[in-house]
N, C-alpha and C positions, 0 to 999 in steps of 0.2 A: 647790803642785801636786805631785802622787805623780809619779814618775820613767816613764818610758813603755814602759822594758824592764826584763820581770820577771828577777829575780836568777839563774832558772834557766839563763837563757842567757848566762850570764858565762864561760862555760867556753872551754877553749883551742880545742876543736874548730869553736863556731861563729865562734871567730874568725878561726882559720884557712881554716874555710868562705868569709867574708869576702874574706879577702886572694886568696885563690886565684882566685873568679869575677873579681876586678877584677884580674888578671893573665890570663886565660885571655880579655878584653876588652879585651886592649890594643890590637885593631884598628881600634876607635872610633877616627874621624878627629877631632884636636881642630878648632878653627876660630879661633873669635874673637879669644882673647888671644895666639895666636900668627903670626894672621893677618897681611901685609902692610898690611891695611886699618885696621889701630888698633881693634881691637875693632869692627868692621861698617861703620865708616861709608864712605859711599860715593867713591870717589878718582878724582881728575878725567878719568880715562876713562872711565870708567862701570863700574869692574868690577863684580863681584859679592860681596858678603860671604857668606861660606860658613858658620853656625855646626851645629852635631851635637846631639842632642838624645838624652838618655838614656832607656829606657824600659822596657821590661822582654819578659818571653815572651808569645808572640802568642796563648796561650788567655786570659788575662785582661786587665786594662782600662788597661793602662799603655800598651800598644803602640799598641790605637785610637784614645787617645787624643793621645796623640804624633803618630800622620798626621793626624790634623784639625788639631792646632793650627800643626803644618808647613804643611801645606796653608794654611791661613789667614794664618799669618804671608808665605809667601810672594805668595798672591794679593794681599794689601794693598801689600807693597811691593816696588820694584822691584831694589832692591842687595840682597835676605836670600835665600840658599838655606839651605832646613835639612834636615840629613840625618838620618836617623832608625837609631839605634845599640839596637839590642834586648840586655838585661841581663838578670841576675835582678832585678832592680829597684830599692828604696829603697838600702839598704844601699851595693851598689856605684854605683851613678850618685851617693853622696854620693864616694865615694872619687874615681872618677873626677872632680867637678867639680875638686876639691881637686886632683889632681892635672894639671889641665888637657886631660884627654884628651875631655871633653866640654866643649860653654858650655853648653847648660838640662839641668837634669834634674827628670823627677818623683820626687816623693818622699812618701812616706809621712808625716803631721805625725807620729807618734808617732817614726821615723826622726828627722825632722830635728829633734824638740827632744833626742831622746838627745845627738844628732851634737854640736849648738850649746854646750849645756851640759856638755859633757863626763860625758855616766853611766853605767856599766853599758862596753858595749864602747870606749864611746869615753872611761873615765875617763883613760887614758893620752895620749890624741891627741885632746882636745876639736877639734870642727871648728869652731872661732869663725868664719870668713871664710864660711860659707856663709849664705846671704840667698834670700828669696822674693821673685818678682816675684809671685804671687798665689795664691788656691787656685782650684781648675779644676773636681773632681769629690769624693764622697765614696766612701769605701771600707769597703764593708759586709761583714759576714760570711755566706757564703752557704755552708750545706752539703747537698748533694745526693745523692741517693741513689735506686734504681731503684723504681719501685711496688710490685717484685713482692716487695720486700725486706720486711722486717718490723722496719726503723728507721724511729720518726716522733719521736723528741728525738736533739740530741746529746749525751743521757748514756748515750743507747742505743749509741755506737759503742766501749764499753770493751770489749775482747776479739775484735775485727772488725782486718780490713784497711782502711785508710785513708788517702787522699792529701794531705799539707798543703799541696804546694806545695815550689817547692828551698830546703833547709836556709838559714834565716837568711835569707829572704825573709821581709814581712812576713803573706804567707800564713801561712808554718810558722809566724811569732813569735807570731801572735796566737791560733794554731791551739793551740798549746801553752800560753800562758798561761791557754788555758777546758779545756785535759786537767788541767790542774794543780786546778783546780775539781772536776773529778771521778775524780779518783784514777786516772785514762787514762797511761799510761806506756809505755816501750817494753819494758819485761817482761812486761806483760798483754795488748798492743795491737801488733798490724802495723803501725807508721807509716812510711809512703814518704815520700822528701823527695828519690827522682830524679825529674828534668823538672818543667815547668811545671804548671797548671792544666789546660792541653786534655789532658796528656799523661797527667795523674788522672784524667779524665772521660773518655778513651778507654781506660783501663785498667778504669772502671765497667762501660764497656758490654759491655767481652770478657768483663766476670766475672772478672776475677785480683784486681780491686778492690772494697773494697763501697760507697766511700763518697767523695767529695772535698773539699774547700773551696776554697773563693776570696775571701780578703780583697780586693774589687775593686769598682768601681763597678759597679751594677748596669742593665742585664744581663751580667752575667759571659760573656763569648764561649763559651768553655770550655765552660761548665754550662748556656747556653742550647744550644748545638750537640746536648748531651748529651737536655736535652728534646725536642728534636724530632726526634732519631734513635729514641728508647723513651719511654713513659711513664716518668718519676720525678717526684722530690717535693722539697720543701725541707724539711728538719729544723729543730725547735722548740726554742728557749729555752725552759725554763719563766721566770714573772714575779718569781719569786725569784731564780731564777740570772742572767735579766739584771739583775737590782737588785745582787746581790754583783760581776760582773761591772765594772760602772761605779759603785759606791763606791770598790773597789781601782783602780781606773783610772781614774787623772779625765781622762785624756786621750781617752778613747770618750763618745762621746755616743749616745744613744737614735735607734734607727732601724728604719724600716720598708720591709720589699721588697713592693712593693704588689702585688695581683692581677692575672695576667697577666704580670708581668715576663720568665716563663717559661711555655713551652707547658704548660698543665693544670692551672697553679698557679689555684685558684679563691678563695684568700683571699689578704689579708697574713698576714704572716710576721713580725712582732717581733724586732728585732736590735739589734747596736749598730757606730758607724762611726767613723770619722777622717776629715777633709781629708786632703786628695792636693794639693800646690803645686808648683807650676812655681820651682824651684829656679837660682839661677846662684851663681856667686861673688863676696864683694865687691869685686874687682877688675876686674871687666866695667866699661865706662867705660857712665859715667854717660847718655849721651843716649841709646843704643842701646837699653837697659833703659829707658829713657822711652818709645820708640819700641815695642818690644815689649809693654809695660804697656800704650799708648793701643790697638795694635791689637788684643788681648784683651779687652779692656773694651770697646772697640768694637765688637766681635765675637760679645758673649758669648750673645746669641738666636740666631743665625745660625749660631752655633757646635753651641748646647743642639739646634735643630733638624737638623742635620748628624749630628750621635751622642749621641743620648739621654741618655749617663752624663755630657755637661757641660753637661746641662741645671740644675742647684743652679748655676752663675756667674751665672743670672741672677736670682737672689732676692737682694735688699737684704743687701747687709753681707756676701755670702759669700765676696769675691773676697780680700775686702780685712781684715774683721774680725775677731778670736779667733784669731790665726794663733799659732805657735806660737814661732815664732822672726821675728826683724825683717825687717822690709822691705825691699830695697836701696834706697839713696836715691835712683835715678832712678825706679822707681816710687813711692815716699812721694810723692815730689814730682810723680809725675801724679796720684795719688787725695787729696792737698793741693789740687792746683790743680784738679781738679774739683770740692771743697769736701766732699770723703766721710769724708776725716779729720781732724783738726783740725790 
């Protein structure tokens, strides 16, 4: 399996990008593992287990995500409150678990098998203790731009203004690795990497910007807000370039933003995506993560129908299948004992 983050981004500044959002987050309340309750479970008053849930900025799909499955987890049960802690995303919410200032985090698969196996940012500090309780959504590459514009690929955006998303987010990472395909660089090319997703597609619609992405499940908040404020469009892959695209990355797989996903969109759109997993630590004690796996899995139509983008938990095998990094053992041992895995 080819490595998940391209060599480009080995540099000190994205690392330092790193360190810094997960310092500038240290208000994230942790919960579980340092909780009085022993990691959630419930103590004979009845108190409440509190856990924090990492997610990312509110124009793309980590955050909405994050309130439904809070939301969920807590309607199912009666000891879990889960607080919802907004990041730049993959990246620091792996930092954070590791450092206990969160118990779940989403995460990026191409993140987490960097993290797990120590490559590229994290050769020095492999994150071996991090584990999946499941995957939840996929994360597609979606880039937008206004009708009235004269971009319809994005090999069209070399020489333009364009938002990837905050530096070393997996917007910008994957954003960068398709510039690197077409010779897009920051000496020929405006690329922003302040704020979010929403904060690129409100930067389209003033005109300061001409273009955005959002590595996100789809519909992208962000880019959907952005359609129905103005007509725009989604920009194309050609069938070559996603072929080169996912040869050098074996960690993206072939994906489709269907028609309508956006206001005006009248076709699909050809792209390529990642899992998104709900991340903990292997130190989370084991019944809790049992507990949270069954009510996921349990959840996962009721969930799909609640917000759209985790609508894929409920297709065969996606929860639990092709994950990138291992299972925690209380969830193994709930998709074991529902007979999903061997």
């Amino acid at each position: 399996m080819k490595h998940p983050i391209h060599p480009r981004f080995t540099s000190a500044r994205t690392a330092i990008g790193i360190l810094t959002a997960a310092l500038l987050l240290c208000s994230c309340s942790p919960a579980g593992r340092s909780s009085s309750l022993s990691g959630g479970t419930e103590s004979p008053d009845g108190a409440i287990a509190v856990l924090t849930i990492g997610t990312a900025d509110s124009g793309g799909s980590m955050y909405p995500a994050g309130e439904t499955i809070a939301e969920f987890i807590e309607t199912a049960s009666e000891h879990i409150h889960v607080n919802i802690c907004a990041s730049t995303g993959s990246y620091t919410n792996i930092q954070m678990l590791s450092d206990g200032q969160i118990d779940l985090g989403l995460v990026s698969g191409d993140a987490a098998y960097a993290a797990f196996y120590g490559t590229h940012e994290y050769s020095a500090d492999p994150q071996t203790g991090l584990r999946a309780i499941g995957a939840v959504y996929s994360s597609i590459s979606n880039w937008m731009a206004l009708s009235s514009s004269s971009l319809f690929y994005v090999h069209d955006l070399k020489g333009i203004r364009v938002s990837v998303g905050p530096e070393a987010s997996n917007t910008d990472l994957s954003a960068r690795i398709v510039f690197d395909l077409f010779n897009i660089t920051p000496e020929n090319t405006e690329i922003e990497t302040r704020g979010g997703i929403g904060y690129g597609a409100e930067q389209v619609l003033k005109g300061t910007l001409d273009a955005v992405h959002g590595f996100a499940g789809t519909p992208v908040e962000g880019l959907y807000d952005l359609s129905v404020q103005t007509p725009s469009r989604l920009l194309k892959y050609t069938a070559s370039e996603l072929n080169q695209i996912l040869s050098e990355n074996s960690f993206y797989y072939p994906a489709t933003i269907p028609a309508g996903t956006y206001k005006g969109q009248a076709e699909d759109v050809d792209s390529f995506g990642v899992k998104c997993l709900v991340c903990v630590d292997e130190d989370m004690e084991e019944e809790l993560v049992y507990e949270l796996t069954s009510i996921l899995y349990s959840s996962r139509e009721a969930l799909g129908e609640e917000q759209a983008l985790l609508k894929p938990m409920s297709d065969d095998g996606f929860m639990y299948s092709e994950l990138p990094i291992p299972l925690h053992p209380g969830a193994e041992r709930f998709y074991r004992e529902q007979g999903l895995i061997p």
